[in-house]
C-alpha atoms as a printed R data frame, in Angstrom:
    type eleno elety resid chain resno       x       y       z
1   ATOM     1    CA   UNK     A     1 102.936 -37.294 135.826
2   ATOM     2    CA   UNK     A     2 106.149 -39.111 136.207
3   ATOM     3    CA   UNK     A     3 109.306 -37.136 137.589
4   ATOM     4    CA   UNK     A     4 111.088 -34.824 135.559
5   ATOM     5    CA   UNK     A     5 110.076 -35.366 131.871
6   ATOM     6    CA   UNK     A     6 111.466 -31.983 130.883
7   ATOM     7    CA   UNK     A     7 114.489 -31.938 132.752
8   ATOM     8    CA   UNK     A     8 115.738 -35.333 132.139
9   ATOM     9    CA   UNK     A     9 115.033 -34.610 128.058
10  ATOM    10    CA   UNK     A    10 116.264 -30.801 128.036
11  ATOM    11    CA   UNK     A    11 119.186 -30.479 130.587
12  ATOM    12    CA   UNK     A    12 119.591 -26.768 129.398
13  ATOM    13    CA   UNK     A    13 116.448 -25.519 131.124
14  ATOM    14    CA   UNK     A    14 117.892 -23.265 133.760
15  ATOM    15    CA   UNK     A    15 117.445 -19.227 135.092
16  ATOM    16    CA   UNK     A    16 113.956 -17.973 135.096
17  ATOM    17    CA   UNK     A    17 111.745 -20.502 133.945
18  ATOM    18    CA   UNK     A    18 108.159 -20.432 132.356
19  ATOM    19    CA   UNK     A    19 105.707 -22.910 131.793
20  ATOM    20    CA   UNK     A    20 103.224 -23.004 129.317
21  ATOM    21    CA   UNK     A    21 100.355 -24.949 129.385
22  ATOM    22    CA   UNK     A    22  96.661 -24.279 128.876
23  ATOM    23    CA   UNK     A    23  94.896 -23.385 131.955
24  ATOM    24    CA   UNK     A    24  91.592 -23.872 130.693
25  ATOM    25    CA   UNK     A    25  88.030 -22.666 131.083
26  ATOM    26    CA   UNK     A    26  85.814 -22.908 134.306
27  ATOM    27    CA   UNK     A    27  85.578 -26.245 135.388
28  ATOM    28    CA   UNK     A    28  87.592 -27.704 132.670
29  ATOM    29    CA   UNK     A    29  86.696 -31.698 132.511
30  ATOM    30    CA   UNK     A    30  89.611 -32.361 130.468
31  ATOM    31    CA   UNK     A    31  92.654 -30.460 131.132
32  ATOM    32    CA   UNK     A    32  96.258 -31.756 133.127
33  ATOM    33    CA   UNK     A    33  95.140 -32.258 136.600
34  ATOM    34    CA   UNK     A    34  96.713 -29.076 138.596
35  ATOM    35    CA   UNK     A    35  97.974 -31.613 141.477
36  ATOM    36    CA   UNK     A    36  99.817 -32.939 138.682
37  ATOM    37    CA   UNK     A    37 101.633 -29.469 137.562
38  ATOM    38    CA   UNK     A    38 101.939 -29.161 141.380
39  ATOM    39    CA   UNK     A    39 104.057 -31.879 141.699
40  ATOM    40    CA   UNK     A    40 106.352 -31.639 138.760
41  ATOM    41    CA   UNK     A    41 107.139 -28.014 139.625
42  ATOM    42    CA   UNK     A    42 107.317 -28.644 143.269
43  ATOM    43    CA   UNK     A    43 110.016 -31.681 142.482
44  ATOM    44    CA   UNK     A    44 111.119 -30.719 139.066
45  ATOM    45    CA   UNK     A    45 111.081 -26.871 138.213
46  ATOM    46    CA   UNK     A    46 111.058 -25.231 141.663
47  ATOM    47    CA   UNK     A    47 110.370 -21.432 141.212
48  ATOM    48    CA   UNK     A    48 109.062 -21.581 137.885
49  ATOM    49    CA   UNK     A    49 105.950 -19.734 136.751
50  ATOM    50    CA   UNK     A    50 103.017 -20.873 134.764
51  ATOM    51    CA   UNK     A    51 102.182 -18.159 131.914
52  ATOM    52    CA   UNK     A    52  99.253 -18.108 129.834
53  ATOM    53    CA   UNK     A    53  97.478 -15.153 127.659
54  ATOM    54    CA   UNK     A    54  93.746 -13.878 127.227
55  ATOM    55    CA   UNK     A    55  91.609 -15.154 125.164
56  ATOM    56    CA   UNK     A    56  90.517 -13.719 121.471
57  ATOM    57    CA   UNK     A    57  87.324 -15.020 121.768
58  ATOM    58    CA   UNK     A    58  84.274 -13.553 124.632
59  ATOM    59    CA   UNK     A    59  84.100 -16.046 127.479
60  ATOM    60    CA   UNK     A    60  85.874 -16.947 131.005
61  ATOM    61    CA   UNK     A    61  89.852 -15.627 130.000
62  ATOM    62    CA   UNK     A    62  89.133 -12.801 127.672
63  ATOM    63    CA   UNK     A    63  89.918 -10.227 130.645
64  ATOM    64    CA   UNK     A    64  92.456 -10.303 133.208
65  ATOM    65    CA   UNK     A    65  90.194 -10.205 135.785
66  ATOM    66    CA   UNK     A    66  88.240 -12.776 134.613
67  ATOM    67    CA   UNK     A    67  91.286 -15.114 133.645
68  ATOM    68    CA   UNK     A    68  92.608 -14.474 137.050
69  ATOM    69    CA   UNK     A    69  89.122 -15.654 138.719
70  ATOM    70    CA   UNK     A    70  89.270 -18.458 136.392
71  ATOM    71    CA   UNK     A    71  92.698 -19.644 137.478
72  ATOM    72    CA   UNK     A    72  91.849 -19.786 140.970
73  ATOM    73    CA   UNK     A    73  88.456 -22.382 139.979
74  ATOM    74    CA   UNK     A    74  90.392 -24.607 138.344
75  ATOM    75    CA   UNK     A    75  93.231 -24.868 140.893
76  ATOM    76    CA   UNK     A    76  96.180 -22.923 139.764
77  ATOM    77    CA   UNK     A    77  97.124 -21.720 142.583
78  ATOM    78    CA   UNK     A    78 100.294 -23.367 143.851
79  ATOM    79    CA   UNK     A    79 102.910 -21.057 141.855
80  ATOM    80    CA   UNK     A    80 102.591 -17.883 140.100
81  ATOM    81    CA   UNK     A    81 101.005 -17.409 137.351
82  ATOM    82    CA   UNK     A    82 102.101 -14.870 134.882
83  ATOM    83    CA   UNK     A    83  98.736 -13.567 132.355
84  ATOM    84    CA   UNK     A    84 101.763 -12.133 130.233
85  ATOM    85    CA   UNK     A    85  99.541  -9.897 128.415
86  ATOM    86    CA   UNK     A    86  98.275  -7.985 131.092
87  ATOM    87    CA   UNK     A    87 100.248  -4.993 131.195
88  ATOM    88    CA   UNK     A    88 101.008  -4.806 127.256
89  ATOM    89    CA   UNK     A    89 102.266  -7.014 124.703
90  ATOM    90    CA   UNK     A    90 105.910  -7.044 122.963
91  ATOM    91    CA   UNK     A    91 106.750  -8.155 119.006
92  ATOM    92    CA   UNK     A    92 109.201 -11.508 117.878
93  ATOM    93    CA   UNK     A    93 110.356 -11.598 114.685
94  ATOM    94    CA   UNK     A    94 109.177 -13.884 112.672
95  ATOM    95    CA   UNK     A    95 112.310 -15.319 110.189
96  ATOM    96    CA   UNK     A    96 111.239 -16.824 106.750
97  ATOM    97    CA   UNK     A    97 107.180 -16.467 107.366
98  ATOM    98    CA   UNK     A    98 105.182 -16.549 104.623
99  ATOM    99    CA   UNK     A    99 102.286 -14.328 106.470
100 ATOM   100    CA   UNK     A   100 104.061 -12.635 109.309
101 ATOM   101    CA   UNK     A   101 107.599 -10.625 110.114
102 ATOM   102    CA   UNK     A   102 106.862 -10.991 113.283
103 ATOM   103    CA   UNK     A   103 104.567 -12.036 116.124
104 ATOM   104    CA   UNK     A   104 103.104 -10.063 119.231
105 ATOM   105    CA   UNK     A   105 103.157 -12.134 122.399
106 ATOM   106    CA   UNK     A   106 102.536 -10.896 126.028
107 ATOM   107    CA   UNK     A   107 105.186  -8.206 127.232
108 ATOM   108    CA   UNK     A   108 106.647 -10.302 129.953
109 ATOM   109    CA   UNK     A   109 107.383 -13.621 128.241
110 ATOM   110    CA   UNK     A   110 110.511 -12.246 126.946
111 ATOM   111    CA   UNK     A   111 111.132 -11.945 130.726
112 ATOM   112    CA   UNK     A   112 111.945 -15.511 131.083
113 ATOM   113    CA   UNK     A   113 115.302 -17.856 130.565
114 ATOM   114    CA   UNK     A   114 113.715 -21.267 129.517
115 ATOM   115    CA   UNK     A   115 109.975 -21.895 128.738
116 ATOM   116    CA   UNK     A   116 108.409 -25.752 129.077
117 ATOM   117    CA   UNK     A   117 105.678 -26.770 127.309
118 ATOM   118    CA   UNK     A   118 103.387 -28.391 128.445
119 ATOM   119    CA   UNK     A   119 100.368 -29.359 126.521
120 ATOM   120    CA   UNK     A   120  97.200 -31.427 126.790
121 ATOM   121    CA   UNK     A   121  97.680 -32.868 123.069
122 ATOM   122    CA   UNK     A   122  93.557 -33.557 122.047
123 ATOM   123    CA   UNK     A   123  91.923 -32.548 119.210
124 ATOM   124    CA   UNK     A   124  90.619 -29.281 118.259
125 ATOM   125    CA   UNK     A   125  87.462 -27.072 116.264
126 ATOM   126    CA   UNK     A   126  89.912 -25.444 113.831
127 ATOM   127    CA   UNK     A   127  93.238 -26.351 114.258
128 ATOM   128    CA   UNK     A   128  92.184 -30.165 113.880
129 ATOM   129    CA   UNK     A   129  94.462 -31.561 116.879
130 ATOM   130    CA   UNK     A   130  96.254 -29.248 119.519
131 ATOM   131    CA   UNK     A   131  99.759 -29.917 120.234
132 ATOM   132    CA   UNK     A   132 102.879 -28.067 121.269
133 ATOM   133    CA   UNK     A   133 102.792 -25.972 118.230
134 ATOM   134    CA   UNK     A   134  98.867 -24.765 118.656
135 ATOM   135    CA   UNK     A   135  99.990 -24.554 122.496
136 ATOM   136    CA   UNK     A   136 102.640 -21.532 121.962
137 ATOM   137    CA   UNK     A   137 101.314 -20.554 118.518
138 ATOM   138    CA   UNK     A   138  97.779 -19.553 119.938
139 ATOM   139    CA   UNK     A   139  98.794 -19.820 123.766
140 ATOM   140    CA   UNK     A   140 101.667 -17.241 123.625
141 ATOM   141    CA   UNK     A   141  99.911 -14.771 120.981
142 ATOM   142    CA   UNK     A   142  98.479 -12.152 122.921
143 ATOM   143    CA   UNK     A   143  94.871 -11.823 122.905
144 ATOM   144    CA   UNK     A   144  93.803  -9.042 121.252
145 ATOM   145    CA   UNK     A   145  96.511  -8.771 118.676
146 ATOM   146    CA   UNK     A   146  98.633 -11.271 118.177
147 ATOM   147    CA   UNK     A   147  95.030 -14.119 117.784
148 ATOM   148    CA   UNK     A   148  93.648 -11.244 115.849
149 ATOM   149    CA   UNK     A   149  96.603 -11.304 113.353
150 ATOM   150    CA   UNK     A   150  95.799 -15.457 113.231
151 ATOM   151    CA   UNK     A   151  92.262 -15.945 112.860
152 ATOM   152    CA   UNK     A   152  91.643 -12.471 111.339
153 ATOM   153    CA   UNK     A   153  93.943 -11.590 109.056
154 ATOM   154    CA   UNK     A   154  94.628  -8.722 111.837
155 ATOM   155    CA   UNK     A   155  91.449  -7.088 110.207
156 ATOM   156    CA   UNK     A   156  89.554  -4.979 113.182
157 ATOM   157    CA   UNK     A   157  85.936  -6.270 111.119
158 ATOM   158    CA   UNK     A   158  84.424  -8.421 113.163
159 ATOM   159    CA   UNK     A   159  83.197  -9.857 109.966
160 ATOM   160    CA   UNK     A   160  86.133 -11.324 109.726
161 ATOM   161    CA   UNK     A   161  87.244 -12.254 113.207
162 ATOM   162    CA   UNK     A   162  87.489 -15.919 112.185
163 ATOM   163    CA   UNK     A   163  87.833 -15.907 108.258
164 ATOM   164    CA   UNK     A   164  91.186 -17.976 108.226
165 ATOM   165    CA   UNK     A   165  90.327 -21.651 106.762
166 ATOM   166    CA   UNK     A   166  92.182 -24.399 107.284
167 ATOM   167    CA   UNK     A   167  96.158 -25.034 105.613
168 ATOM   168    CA   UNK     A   168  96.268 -21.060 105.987
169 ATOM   169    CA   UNK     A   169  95.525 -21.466 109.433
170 ATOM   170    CA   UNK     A   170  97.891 -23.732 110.449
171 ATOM   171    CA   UNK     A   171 100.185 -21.596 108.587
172 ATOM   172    CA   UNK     A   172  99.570 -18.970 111.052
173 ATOM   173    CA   UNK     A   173  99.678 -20.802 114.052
174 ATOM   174    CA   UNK     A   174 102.755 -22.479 112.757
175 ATOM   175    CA   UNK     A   175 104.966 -18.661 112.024
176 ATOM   176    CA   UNK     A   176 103.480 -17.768 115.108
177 ATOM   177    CA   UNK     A   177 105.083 -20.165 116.728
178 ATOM   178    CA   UNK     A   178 108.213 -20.118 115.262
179 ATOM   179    CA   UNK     A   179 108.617 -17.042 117.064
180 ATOM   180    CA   UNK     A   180 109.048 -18.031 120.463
181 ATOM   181    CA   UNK     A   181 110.699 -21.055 119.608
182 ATOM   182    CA   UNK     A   182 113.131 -19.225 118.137
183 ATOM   183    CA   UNK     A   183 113.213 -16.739 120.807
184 ATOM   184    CA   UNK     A   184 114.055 -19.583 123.308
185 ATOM   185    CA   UNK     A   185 116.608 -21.688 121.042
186 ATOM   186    CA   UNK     A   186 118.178 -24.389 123.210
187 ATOM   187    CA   UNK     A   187 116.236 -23.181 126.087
188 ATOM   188    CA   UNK     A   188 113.098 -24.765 125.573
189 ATOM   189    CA   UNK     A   189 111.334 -28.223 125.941
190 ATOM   190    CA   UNK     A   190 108.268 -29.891 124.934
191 ATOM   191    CA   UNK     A   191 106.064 -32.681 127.016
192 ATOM   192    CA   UNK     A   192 102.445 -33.834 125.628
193 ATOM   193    CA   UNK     A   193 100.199 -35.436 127.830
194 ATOM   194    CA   UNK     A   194  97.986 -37.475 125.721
195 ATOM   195    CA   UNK     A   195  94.656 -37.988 128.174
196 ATOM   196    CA   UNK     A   196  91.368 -36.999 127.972
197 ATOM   197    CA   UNK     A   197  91.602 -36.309 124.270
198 ATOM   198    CA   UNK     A   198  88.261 -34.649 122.809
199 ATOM   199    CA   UNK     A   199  87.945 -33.815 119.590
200 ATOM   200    CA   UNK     A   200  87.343 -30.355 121.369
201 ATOM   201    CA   UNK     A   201  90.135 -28.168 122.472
202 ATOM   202    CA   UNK     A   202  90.203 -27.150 126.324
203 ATOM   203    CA   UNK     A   203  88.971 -23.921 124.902
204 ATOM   204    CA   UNK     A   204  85.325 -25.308 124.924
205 ATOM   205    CA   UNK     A   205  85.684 -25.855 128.591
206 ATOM   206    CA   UNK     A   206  82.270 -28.478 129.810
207 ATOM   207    CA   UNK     A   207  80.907 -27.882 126.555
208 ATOM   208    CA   UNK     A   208  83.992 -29.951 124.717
209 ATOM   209    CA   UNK     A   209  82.742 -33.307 123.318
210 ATOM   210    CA   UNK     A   210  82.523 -36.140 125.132
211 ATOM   211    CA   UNK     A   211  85.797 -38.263 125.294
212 ATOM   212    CA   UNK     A   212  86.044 -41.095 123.022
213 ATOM   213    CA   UNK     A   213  89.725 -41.743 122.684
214 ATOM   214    CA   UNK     A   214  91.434 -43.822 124.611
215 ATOM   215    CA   UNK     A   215  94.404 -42.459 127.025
216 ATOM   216    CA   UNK     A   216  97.927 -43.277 125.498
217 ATOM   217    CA   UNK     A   217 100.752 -41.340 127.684
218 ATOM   218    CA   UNK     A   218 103.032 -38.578 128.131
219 ATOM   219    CA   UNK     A   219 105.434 -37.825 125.533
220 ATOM   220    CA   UNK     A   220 108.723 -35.333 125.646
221 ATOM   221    CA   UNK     A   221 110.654 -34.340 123.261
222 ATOM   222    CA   UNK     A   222 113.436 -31.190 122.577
223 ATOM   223    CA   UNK     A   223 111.982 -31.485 118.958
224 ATOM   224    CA   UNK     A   224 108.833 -29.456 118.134
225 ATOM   225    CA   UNK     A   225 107.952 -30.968 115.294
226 ATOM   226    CA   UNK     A   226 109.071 -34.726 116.005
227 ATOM   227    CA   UNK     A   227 107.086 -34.696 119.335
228 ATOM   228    CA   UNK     A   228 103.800 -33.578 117.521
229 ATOM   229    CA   UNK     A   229 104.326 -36.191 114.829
230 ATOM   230    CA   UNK     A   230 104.980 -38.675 116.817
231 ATOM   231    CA   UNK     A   231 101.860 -37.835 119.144
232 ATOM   232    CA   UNK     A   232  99.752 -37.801 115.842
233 ATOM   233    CA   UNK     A   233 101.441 -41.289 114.948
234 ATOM   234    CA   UNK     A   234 100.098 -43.142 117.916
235 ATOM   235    CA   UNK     A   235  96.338 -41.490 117.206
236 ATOM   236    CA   UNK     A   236  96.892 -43.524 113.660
237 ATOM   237    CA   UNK     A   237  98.012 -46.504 115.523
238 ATOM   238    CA   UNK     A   238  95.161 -47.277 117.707
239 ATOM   239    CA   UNK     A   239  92.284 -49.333 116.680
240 ATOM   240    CA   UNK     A   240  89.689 -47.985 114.063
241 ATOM   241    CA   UNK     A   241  86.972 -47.678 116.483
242 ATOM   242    CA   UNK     A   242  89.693 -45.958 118.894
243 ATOM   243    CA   UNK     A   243  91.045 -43.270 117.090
244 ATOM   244    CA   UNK     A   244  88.361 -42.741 114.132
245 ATOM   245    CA   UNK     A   245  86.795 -39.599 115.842
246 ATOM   246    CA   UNK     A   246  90.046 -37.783 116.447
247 ATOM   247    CA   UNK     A   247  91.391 -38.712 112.931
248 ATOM   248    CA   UNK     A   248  88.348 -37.498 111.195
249 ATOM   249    CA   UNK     A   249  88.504 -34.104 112.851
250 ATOM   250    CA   UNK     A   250  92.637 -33.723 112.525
251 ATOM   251    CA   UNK     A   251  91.894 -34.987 108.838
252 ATOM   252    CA   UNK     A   252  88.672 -32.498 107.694
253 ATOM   253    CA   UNK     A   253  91.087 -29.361 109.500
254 ATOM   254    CA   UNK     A   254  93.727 -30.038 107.223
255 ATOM   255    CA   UNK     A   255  95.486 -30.632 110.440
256 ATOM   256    CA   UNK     A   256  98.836 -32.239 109.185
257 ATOM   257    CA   UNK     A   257  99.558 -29.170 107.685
258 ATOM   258    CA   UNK     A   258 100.579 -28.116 111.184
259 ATOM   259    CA   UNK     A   259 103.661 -30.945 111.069
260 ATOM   260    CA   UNK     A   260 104.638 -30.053 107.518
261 ATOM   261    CA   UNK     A   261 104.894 -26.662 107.336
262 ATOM   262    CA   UNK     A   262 106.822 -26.502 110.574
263 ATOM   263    CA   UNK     A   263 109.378 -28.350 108.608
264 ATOM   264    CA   UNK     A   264 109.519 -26.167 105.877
265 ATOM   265    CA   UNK     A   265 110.518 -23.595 108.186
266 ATOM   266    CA   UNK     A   266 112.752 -25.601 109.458
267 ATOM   267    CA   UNK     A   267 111.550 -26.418 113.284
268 ATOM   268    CA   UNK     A   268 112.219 -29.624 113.524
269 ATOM   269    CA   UNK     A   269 112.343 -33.143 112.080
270 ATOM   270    CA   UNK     A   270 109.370 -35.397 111.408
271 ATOM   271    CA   UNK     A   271 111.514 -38.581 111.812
272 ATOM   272    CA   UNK     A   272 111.885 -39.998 115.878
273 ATOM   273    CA   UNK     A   273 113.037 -42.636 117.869
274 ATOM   274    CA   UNK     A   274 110.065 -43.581 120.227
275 ATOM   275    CA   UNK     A   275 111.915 -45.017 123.602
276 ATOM   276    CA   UNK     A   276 109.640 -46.550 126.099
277 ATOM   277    CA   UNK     A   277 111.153 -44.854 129.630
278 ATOM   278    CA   UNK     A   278 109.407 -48.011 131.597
279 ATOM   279    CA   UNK     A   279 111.544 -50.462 130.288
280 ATOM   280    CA   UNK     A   280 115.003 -48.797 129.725
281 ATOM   281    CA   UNK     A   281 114.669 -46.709 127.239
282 ATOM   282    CA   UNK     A   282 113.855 -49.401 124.584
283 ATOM   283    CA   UNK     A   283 112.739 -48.802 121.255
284 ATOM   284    CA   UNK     A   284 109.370 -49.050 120.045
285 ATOM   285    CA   UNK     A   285 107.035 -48.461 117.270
286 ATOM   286    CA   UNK     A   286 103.512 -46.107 117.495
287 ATOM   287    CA   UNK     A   287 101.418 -49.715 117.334
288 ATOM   288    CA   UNK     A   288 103.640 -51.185 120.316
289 ATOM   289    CA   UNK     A   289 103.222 -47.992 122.530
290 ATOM   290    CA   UNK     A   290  99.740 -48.157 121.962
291 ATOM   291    CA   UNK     A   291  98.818 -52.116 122.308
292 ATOM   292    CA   UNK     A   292  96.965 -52.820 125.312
293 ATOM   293    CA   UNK     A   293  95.359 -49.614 125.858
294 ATOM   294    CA   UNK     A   294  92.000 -49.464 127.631
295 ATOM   295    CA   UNK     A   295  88.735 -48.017 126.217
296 ATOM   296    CA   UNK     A   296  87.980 -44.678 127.976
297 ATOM   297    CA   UNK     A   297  86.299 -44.409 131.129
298 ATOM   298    CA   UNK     A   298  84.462 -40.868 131.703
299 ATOM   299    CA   UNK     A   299  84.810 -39.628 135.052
300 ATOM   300    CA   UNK     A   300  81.222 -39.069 136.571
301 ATOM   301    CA   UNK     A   301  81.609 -35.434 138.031
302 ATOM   302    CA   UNK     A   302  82.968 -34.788 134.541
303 ATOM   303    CA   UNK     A   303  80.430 -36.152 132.983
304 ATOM   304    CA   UNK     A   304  78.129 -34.096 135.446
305 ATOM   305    CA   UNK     A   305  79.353 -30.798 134.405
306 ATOM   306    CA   UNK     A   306  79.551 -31.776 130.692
307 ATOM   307    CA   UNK     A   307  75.513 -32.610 130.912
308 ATOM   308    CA   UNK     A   308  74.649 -29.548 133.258
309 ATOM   309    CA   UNK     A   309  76.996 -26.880 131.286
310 ATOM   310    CA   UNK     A   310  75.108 -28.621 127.683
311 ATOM   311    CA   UNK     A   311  71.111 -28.903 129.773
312 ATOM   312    CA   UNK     A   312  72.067 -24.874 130.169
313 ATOM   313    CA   UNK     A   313  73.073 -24.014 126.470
314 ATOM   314    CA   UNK     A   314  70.033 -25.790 125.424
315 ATOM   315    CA   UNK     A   315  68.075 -23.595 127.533
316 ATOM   316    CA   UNK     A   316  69.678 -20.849 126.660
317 ATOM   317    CA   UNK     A   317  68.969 -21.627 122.982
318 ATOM   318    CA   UNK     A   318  64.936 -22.399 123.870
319 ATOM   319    CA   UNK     A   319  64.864 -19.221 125.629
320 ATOM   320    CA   UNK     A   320  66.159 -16.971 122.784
321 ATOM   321    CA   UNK     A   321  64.213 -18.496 119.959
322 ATOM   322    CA   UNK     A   322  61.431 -18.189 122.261
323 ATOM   323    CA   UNK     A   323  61.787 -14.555 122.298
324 ATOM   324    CA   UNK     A   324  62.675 -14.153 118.635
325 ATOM   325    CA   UNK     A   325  59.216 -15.516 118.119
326 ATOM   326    CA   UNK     A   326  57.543 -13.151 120.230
């Protein structure tokens, strides 16, 4: 990660200062490389804390003590890390929502003076692509209620525990975030590191599908909504055969919704200036930041742990119906 891509863009990132990124499940093949975290907070953000939430759904971060066991696998271990809904969770108003007055997020993010984040832009199940917005919409709602009031409708029928479809949903994610945005104001910065993009979110851990997409680069941005579109600009720049796997899931999600409705509540601006920081700062279009780039390459102990994590769901699966047919 090259030096201080939120600093340089946000100057006004000072006092306590949170990151936010997604931490990921066990063994994670696709997530920002810790050593690269480690280094930008290490040169960059000295003293700052990484914060995350639990998880809605059952699986390695739905408890504390399992998130916290989880952190320490996948190497976060260099700086604190705050699980900001561990102790309780605190309400943001939501201003001008069309489904929420407010949001619940984890009781100590309030705590903090200026929040980075930092996302692992890919694609993802529901959302259709994960950016900055499904980063703090879903990543700073606590688990139990805040992601129940998204996906559920805040119904406690596990019926419907994900009955939200698609524009509604990014709706949600959308108000959701607005709240901590707003919360933050000037004190807040964005940075998208577009690598390892599966059509999968992080959330699916080894069992995300395989890579396809070629790596592009890091983007930052003070602009929520400008940063996302631009990110989602460059997917519609590559090549056909690039980008057609992560367009066809942003596309069947209803995922642009995400980028227009955070303009209607006024977030942010989908018009950009794209400046290339390797050569000066000049100006470039999506198809120019993209030319050149190089079909991706799988790393093999990724790949490893992809095949064993998907040899053991199949087994799983055998075993069960095995047993159903008993």
């Amino acid at each position: 990660m090259r030096s201080a891509p939120a600093t340089r863009v946000n100057g006004q990132i000072c006092g306590k200062v949170a990151i936010k990124l997604h931490t990921g499940e066990q063994y994670g093949p696709n997530i920002i490389p810790h050593q690269w975290v480690e280094a930008l907070v290490k040169e960059d953000l000295p003293g700052a804390t990484i914060v995350e939430t639990n998880t809605f759904y059952e699986g390695d971060r739905d408890t504390t003590e399992k998130h916290l066991q989880t952190l320490k696998i996948n190497g976060w271990t260099f700086c604190p890390v705050d699980i900001t809904d561990a102790e309780g969770t605190v309400d943001l108003p939501v201003t001008d929502g069309k489904w929420f007055d407010h949001m619940t997020v984890g009781k100590t993010l309030p705590d903090y003076d200026s929040l980075v984040v930092l996302t692992h832009f890919k694609g993802h199940t529901m959302g259709g692509f994960g950016g900055s917005n499904k980063n703090i919409g879903i990543g700073c709602a606590d688990g139990k209620i805040g992601k129940r009031m998204i996906h559920a409708r805040d119904s406690e029928d596990p019926e419907l525990a994900w009955s939200v479809d698609m524009e509604e949903l990014m709706e949600r994610i959308s108000e959701s975030t607005k709240a901590t945005v707003d919360h933050f104001g000037k004190h807040i910065t964005y940075v998208n590191v577009m690598r390892n993009m599966s059509v999968d979110c992080d959330c699916a851990g080894c069992l995300a599908e395989q890579v396809v997409t070629p790596n592009i680069g890091i983007l930052a941005s003070t602009d929520i909504v400008a940063l996302d579109q631009a990110c989602i600009d460059l997917v519609y720049a590559l090549k056909e055969e690039d980008g057609a796997a992560l367009r066809e899931r942003i596309e069947t999600r209803h995922g642009h919704r995400q980028l227009s409705y955070m303009q209607e509540l006024g977030m942010g601006n989908r018009r950009y200036l794209l400046l290339d920081t390797d050569y000066e700062d000049a100006r470039i279009r999506p198809a120019d930041a993209v030319e050149g780039v190089v079909p991706f390459v799988e790393d093999p102990k990724n790949a490893e742990r992809r095949m064993r994590a998907l040899a053991a769901m199949a087994a799983a699966q055998a075993a069960a119906e095995a047993q159903s047919a008993e």
